[in-house]
N, C-alpha and C positions, 0 to 999 in steps of 0.2 A: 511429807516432812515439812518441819518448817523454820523458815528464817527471818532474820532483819531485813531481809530480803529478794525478790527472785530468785539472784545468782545464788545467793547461799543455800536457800531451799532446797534449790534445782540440783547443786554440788552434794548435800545429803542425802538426797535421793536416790542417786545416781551411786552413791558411794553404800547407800543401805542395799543395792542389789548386787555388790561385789562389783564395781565400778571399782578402778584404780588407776589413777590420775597416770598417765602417761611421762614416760622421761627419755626412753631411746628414740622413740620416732614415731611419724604419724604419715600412714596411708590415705592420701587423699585420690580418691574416684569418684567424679563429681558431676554423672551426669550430662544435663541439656548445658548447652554452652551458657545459658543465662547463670544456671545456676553457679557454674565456677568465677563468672565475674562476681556473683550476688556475696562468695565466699572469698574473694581478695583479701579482704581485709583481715577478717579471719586468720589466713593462712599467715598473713603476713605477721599477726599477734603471736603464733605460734611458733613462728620462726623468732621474733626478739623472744621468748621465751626460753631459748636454749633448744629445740626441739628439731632435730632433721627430718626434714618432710619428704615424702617420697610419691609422685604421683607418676599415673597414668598416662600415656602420652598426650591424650589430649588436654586433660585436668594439667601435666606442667608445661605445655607452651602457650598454655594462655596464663597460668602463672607469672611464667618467665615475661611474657610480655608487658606483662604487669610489675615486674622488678622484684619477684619475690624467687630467692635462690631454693631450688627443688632438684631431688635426683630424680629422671625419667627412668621409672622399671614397665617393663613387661607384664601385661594385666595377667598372666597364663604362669610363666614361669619365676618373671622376677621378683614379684610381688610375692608369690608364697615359698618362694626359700628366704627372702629377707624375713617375713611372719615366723616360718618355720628355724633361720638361725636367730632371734631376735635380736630384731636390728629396728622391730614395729613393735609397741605395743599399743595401739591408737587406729581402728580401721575408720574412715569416712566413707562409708561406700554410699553411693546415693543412683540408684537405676535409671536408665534411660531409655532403654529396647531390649528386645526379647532376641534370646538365640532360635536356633533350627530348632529345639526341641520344647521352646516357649517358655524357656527359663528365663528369667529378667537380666541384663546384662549385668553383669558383676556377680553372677553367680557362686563361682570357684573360688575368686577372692573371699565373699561373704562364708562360705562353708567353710575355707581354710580360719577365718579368721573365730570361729563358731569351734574349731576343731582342736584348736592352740590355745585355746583358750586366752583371746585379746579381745578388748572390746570394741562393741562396733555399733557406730551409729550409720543408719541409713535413712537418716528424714535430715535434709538441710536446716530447717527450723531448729530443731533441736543442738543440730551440727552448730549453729550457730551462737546459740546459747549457751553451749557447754563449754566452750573458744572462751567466751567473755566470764563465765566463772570461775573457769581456771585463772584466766589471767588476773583476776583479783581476790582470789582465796586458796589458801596453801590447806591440806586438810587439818594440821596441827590452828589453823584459824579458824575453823568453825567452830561454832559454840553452843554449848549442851544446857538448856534453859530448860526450867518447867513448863506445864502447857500451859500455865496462869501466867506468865512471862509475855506468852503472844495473846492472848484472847484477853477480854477485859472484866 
């Protein structure tokens, strides 16, 4: 796809695979501890954004320490009845280790969220990019150009 810009690229892209811009809330599981500082800020856009975040225990007390208001759910049960009554349509799942059966950790989450049909980013990169194009493009903002518009 293409835009004016990254973000906007990246928002059509995302939006031509049946992507849809979250509004009830957004599950953050985030991984190695570097990585949930590395999405602070992040989270924190999404919270001015109107957006209730819900993370994993360890993804919200390094949140919280960070000053960004999160409900702590249960990576097993609480997380996929919130998925399951939608209360989530936003998963960030991002892996860190392997269970007994050498499934990557966030497994259940990711299945549930695969199953519910919500979308789910699992590479922090990307996690991070798509924070910053939401918060400056609303989908009725994108704009539908011909391909002579971007190329020259």
């Amino acid at each position: 796809c293409l835009g004016d810009d990254f973000d906007e690229a990246l928002l059509k892209a995302m939006t031509a695979t049946g992507f849809v811009l979250p509004c009830r809330g957004v599950l953050l599981s985030l991984g190695p501890v570097g990585d949930k500082y590395r999405f602070s800020d992040e989270a924190a856009t999404l919270v001015k954004m109107g957006l209730p975040l819900f993370a994993t225990q360890g993804t919200a007390e390094i949140l919280r320490r960070e000053g960004i208001d999160c409900q702590m759910v249960d990576k097993m049960s609480g997380a996929i009845e919130k998925m399951r009554n939608g209360q989530i349509d936003l998963v960030i799942n991002v892996p860190r280790e392997y269970d007994a059966q050498g499934r990557p950790d966030g497994f259940h989450i990711r299945r549930a969220a695969i199953d519910f049909e919500i979308p789910l980013i699992t590479d922090l990169w990307v996690a991070r990019k798509m924070v910053r194009a939401m918060s400056r493009y609303t989908i009725d903002e994108l704009k539908i150009k011909p391909l002579h518009a971007y190329v020259g």
